[in-house]
PLY file of the C-alpha trace (Angstrom):
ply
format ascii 1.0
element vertex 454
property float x
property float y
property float z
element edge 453
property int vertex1
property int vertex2
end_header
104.10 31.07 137.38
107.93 31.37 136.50
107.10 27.34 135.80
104.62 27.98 133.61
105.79 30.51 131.16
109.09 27.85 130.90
107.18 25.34 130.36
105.02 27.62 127.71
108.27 28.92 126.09
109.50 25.56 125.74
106.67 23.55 123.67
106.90 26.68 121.22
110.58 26.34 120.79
110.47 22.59 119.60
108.15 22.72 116.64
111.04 21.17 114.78
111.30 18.06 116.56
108.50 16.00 115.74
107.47 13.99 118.21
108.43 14.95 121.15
106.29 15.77 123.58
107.82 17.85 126.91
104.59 16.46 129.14
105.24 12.67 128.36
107.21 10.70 130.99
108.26 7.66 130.21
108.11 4.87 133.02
112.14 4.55 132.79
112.32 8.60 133.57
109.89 8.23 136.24
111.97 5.80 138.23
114.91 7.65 137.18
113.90 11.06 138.72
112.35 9.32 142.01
115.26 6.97 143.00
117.27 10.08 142.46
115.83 12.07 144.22
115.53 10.05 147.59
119.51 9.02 146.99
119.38 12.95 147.29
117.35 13.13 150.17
119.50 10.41 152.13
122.76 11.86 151.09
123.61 8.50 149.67
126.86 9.76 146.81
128.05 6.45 145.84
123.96 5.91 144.27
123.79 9.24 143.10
127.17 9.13 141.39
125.96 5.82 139.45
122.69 7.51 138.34
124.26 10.55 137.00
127.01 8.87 135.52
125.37 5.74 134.18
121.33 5.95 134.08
121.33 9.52 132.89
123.34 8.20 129.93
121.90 5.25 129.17
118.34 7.02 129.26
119.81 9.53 127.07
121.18 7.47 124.84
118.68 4.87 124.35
115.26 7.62 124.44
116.12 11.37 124.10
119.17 10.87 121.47
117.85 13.89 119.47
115.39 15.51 121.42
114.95 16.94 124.98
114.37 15.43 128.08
110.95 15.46 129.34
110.03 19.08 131.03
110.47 19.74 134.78
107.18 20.61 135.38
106.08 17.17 133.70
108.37 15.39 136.36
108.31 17.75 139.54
104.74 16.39 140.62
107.60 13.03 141.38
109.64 14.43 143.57
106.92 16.57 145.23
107.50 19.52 143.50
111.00 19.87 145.41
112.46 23.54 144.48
116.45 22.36 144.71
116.18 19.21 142.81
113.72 20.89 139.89
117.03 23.31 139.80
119.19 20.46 139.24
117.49 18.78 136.75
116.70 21.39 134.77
120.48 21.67 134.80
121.08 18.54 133.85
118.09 19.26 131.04
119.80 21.51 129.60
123.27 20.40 129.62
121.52 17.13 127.31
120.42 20.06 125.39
123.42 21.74 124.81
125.44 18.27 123.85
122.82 17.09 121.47
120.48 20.06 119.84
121.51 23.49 119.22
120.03 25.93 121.48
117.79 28.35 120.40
118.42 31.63 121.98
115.38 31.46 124.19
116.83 28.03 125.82
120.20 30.02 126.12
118.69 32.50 127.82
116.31 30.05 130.42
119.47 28.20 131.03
121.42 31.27 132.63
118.04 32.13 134.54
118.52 28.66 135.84
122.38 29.23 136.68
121.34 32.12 138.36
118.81 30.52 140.77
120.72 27.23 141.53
123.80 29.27 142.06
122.03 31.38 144.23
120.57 28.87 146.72
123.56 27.40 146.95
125.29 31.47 147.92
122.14 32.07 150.04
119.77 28.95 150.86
120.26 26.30 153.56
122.11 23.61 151.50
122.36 20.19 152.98
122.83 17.85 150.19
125.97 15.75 149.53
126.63 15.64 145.56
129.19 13.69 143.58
132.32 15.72 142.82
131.66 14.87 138.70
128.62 16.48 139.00
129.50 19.38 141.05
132.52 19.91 138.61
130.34 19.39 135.24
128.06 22.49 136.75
131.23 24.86 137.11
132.40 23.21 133.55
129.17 23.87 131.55
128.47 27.21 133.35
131.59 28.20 131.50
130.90 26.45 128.58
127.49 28.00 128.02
128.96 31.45 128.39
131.41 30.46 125.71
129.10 29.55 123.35
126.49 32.71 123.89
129.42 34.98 123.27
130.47 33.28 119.93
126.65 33.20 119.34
125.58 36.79 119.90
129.28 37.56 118.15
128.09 35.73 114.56
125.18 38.58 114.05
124.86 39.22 110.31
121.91 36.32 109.83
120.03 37.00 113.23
116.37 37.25 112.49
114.51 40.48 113.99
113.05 38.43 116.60
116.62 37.30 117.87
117.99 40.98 117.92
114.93 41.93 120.16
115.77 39.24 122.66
119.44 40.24 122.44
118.30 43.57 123.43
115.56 42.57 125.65
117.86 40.00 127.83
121.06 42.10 127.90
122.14 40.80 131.05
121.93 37.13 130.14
125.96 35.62 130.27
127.47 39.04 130.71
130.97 38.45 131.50
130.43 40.19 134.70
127.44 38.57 136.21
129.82 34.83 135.07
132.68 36.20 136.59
130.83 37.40 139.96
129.01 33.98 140.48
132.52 32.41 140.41
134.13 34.78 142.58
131.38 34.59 144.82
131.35 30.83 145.33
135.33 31.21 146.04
134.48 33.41 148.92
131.53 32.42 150.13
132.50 28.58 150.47
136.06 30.25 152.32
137.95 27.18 150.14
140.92 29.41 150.18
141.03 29.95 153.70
140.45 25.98 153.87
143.46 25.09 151.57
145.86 27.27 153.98
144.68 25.60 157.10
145.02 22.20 155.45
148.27 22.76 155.05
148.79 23.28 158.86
146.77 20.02 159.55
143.57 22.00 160.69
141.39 20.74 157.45
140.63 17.28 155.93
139.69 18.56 152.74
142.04 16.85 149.96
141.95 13.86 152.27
138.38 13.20 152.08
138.30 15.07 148.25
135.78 17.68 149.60
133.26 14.89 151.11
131.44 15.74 154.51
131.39 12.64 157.03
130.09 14.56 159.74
126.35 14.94 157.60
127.27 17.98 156.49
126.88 19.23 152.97
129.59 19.32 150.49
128.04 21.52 147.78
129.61 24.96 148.56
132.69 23.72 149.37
134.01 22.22 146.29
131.72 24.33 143.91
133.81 26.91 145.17
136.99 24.78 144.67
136.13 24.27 141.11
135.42 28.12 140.76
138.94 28.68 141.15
139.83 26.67 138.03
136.71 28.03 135.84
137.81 31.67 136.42
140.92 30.67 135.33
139.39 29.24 132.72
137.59 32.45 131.62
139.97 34.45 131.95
142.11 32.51 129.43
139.25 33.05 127.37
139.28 36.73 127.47
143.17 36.76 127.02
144.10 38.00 130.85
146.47 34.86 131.78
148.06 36.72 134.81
144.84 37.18 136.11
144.22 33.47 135.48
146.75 32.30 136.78
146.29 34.56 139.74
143.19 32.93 140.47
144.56 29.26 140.68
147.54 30.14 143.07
145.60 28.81 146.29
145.53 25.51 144.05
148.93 23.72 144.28
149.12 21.87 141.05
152.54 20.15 142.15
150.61 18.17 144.47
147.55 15.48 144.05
144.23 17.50 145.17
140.30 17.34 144.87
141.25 19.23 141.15
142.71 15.38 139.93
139.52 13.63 141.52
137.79 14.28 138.06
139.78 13.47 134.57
137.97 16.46 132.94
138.79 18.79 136.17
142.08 17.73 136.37
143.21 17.77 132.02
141.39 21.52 131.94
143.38 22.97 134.74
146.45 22.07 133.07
145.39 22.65 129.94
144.38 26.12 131.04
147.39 26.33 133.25
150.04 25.56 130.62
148.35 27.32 127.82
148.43 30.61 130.33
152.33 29.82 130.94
152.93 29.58 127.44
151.31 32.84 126.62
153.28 34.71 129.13
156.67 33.10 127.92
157.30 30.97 131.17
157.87 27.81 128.39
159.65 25.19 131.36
156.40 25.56 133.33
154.46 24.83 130.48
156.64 21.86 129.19
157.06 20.58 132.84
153.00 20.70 133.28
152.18 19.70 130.08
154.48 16.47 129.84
153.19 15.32 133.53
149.20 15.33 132.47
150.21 13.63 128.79
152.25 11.53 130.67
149.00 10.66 133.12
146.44 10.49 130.27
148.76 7.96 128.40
148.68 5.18 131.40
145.04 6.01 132.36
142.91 6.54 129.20
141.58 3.16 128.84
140.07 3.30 132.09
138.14 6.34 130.88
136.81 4.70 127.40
132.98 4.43 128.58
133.20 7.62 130.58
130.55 10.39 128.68
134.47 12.47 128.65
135.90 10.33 126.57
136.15 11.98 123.43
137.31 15.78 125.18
139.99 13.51 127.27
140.94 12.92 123.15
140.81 15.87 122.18
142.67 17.73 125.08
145.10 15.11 124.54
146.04 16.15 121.06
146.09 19.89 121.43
147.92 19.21 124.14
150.88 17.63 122.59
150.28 20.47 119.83
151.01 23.07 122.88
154.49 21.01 123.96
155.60 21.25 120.96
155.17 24.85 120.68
156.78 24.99 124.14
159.82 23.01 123.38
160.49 24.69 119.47
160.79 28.12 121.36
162.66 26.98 124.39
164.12 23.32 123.85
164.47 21.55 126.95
164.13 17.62 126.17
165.42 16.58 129.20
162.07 18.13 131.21
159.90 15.38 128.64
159.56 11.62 129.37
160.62 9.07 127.32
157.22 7.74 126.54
155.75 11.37 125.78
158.63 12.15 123.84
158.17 9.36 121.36
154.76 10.42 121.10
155.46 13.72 120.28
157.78 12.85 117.84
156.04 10.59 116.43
153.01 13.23 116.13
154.97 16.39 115.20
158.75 15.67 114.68
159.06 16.34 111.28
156.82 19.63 111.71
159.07 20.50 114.75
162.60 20.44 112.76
160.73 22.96 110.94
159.54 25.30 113.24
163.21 25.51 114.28
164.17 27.52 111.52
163.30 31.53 110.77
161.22 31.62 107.91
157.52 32.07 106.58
157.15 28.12 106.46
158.03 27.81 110.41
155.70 30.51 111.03
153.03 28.73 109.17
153.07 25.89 111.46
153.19 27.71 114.66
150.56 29.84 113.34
148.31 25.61 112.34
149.25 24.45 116.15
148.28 27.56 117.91
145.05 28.02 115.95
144.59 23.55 116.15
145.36 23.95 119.99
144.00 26.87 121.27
140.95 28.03 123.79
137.61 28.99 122.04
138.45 32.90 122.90
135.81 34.99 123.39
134.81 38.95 122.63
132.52 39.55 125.87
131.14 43.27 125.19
128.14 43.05 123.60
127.47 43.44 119.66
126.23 47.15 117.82
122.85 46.30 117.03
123.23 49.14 114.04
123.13 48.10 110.13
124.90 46.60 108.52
125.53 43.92 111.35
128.88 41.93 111.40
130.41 39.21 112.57
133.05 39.71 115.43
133.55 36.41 116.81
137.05 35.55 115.72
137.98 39.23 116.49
139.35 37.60 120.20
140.86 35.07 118.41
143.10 36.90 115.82
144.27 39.35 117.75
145.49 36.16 120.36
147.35 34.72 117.22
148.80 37.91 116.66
150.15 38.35 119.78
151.38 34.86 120.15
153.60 35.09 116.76
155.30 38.09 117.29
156.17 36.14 120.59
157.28 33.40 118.59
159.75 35.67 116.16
161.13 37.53 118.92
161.96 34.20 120.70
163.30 32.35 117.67
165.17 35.14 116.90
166.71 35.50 119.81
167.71 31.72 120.27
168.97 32.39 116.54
171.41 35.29 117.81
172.46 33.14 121.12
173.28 30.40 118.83
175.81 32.24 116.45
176.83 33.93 119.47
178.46 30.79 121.10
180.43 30.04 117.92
181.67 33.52 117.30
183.60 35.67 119.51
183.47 38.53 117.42
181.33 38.83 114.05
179.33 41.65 112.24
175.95 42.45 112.17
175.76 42.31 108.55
177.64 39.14 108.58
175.23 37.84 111.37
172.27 39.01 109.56
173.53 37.68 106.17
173.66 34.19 108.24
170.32 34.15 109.66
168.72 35.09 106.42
167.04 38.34 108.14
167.46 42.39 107.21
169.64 44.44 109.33
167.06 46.66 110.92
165.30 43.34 112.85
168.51 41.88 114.05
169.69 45.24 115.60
166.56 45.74 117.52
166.65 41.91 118.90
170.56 42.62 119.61
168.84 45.75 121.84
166.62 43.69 123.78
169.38 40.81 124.49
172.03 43.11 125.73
0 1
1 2
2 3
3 4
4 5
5 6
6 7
7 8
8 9
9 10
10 11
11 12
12 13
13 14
14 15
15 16
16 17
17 18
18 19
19 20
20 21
21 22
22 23
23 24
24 25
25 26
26 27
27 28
28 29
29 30
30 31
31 32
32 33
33 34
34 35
35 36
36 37
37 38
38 39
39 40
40 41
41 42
42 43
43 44
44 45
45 46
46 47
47 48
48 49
49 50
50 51
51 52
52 53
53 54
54 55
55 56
56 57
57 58
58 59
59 60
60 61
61 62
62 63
63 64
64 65
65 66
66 67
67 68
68 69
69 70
70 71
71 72
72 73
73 74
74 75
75 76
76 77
77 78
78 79
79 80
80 81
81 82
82 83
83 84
84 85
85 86
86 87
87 88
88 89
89 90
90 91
91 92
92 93
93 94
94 95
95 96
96 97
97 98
98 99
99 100
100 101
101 102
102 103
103 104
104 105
105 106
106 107
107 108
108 109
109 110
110 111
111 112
112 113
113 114
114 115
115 116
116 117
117 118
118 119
119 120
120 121
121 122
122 123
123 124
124 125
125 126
126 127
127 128
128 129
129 130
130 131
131 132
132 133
133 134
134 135
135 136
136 137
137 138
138 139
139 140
140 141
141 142
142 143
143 144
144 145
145 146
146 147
147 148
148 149
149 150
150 151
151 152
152 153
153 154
154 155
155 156
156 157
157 158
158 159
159 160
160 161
161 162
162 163
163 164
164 165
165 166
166 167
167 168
168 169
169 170
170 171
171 172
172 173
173 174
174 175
175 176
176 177
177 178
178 179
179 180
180 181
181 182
182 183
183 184
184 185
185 186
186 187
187 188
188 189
189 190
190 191
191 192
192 193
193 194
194 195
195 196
196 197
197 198
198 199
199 200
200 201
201 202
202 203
203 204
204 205
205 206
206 207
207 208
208 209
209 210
210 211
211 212
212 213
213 214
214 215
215 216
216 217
217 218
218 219
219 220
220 221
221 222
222 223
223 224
224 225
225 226
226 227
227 228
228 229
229 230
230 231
231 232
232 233
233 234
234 235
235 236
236 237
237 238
238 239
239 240
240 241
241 242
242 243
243 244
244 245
245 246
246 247
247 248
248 249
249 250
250 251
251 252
252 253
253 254
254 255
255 256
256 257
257 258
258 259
259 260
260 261
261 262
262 263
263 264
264 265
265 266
266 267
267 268
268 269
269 270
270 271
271 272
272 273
273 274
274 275
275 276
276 277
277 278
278 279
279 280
280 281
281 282
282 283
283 284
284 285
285 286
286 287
287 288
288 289
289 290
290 291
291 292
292 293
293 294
294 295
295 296
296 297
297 298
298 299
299 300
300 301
301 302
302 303
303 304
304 305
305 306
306 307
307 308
308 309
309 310
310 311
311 312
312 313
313 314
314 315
315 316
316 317
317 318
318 319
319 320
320 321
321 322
322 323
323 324
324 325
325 326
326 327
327 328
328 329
329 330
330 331
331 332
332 333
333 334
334 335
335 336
336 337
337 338
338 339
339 340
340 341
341 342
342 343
343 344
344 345
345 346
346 347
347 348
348 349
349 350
350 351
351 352
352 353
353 354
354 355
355 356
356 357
357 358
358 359
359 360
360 361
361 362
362 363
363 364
364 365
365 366
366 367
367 368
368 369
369 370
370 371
371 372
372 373
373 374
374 375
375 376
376 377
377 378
378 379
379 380
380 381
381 382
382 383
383 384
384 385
385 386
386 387
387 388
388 389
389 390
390 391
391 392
392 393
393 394
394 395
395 396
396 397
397 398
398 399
399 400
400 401
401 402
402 403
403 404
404 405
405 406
406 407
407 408
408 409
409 410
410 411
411 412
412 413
413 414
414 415
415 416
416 417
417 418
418 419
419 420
420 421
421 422
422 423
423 424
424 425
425 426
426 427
427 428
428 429
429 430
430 431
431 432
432 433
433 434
434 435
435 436
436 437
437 438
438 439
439 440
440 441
441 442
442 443
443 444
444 445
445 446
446 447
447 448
448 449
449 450
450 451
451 452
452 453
């Protein structure tokens, strides 16, 4: 029944694509789904990995460019109506969606029902499959995603229709930051990966070694779903501007070392991006740099090798706002010797003349910390849902405002400070007046930074 009404909902939400029709399945998607699934069945990874990686794009690419895959009802009949794979590929069904249509809310909406019940076989069902690490991390990566983009949704609300505010009110529950951040926390515990990490390091555990894989025909599902977990709540909770708490959640995760997290480019550049940005936030600027000039340093010798992969473009972009976020880091707290040779001319060559700038104490150098913060920065997020009351606004860069608020006072009080130390080391003895006369600020701001150095 739950079937039906999806399938229902979803031939009235694509009026607008003419054409497509959810019940038609092409020859190419039948094989698709069927050899799929029995790689599934047999536990084969190495097939399964080349079918999600390769067929599923080339399919995608070459017959469902700008429209939907075909329905899960219209394929489950395939894989004899298998409950666990329909979850999966209705996952995968929507994450096409999401990367080549906009949502409506409805789909937004079926897509966190279907989080909900995949997540939950995998917390309370009898798992046995084996699934590629890509795809297990691109579930924990879109989960996010998707409840990133329903709260900057529901947060634009001054041109939702009637009908939209209804289902807002109707589906309140749908990507609540609670229910996101309990699936997550639940797939930590549940999968004991923390517990696993420690007796790793006492040569009890095999996990890093065989990147989360099962030889013994066990199932590797839980396991590094709740691996990954650990790096989406950080994720989140960079989103919602609590980086201790973050940060807090990657500790059993040590990024010094090589680990299941650097198995997947797009796992392993959004830990550290989340990681440094977190570290930059809370002023620790030598972990950032340190972190930061080790993954640009990574992505620079490794990037071709990535050019066909579907992450191409984010490795790209991550790549740029990271070397936007280093040279925040080394403006307020200049420590060139931490940087390669090979990332430092890139970053030069990028942002020298821009970093000169941002050395100085003025309006201009705020300017361009305030372009590279707002160039570089996560998508934050307002979770608490909207007033439904006339007249309705928009709140969704609320989150993100107040973040660049916080982040430039940081980034007076710091270049202040390094302003004062400077002077400081030429003169024994000199005024405040004098001192303030030299660093082109009143009186009134230099004493209070003179407070919180001594």
């Amino acid at each position: 029944m739950a079937n039906q009404d999806f399938e229902e909902r979803q031939q009235q939400q694509q009026p607008q694509e003419l054409g497509y029709d959810p019940n038609f399945v092409p020859d190419s998607v039948k094989s698709f789904v069927v050899h799929l699934y029995r790689h599934i069945r047999e536990k084969n990874v190495y097939e399964i990995h080349q079918m999600y990686e390769s067929s599923f794009q080339t399919l995608s690419e070459r017959l469902f460019k700008d429209t939907p895959w075909p329905s899960v009802d219209a394929v489950a009949h395939y894989v004899d109506n298998d409950h666990v794979f329909c979850l999966l590929y209705r996952e995968m069904w929507f994450r096409h969606l999401y990367a080549r249509l906009t949502p409506t809310l409805r789909q937004r909406i079926d897509s966190w029902d279907n989080y909900c019940s995949l997540f939950q076989v995998v917390l309370h069902g009898v798992v046995n499959m084996q699934l590629p690490n890509q795809w297990l991390w691109d579930m924990v990566d879109e989960f996010v995603y998707q409840f990133q983009s329903f709260c900057q949704y529901r947060a634009k609300m001054k041109n939702k229709t009637e009908q939209e505010i209804a289902l807002l009110r109707q589906f309140d529950q749908a990507w609540n930051v609670f229910g996101v951040l309990n699936f997550l926390q639940a797939l930590v515990e549940k999968s004991a990966i923390i517990q696993i990490l420690e007796q790793e390091k006492e040569g009890l555990e095999q996990f890093t070694a065989t990147d989360g894989y099962d030889y013994n025909g066990g199932s590797n599902v839980l396991k590094v779903l709740g691996y990954f977990s650990m790096v989406g709540l950080l994720r989140v909770h960079c989103l919602l501007g609590d980086y201790h708490t973050g940060l807090k959640c990657l500790l059993p995760i040590d990024i010094t070392q090589q680990g299941v997290y650097t198995s997947v480019i797009g796992s392993h550049i959004t830990t550290i991006y989340h990681y440094g940005f977190a570290n930059l936030m809370l002023r620790r600027y030598v972990e950032a740099i340190r972190e930061f000039n080790k993954i640009l340093l990574y992505i620079f010798k490794t990037k071709q090798y990535h050019q066909k992969s579907p992450q191409y473009e984010q490795i790209l972009k991550k790549n740029e706002q990271m070397y936007a976020l280093l040279a925040i880091s080394l403006s307020l707290c200049p420590q060139s010797r931490l940087v390669d040779e090979t990332v430092n001319s890139q970053l030069r060559e990028k942002y020298g003349e821009k970093m000169v700038r941002m050395q100085r104490y003025d309006d201009e150098a705020f300017a361009i910390y305030d372009e590279l913060f707002s160039y570089a920065c996560p998508k934050f997020i307002t979770p608490s849902a909207p007033s439904f009351e006339e007249p309705l606004v928009n709140y969704n860069q609320d989150a993100y405002r107040l973040q660049l608020k916080l982040f430039l006072y940081e980034a007076k009080q710091q270049q202040l400070l390094s302003g004062v130390r400077t002077f400081l080391k030429v003169y024994s003895t000199i005024s405040l007046t004098k001192l303030a006369s030299y660093m082109e600020v009143d009186e009134p701001t230099l004493r209070l930074q003179d407070i919180q150095l001594f």
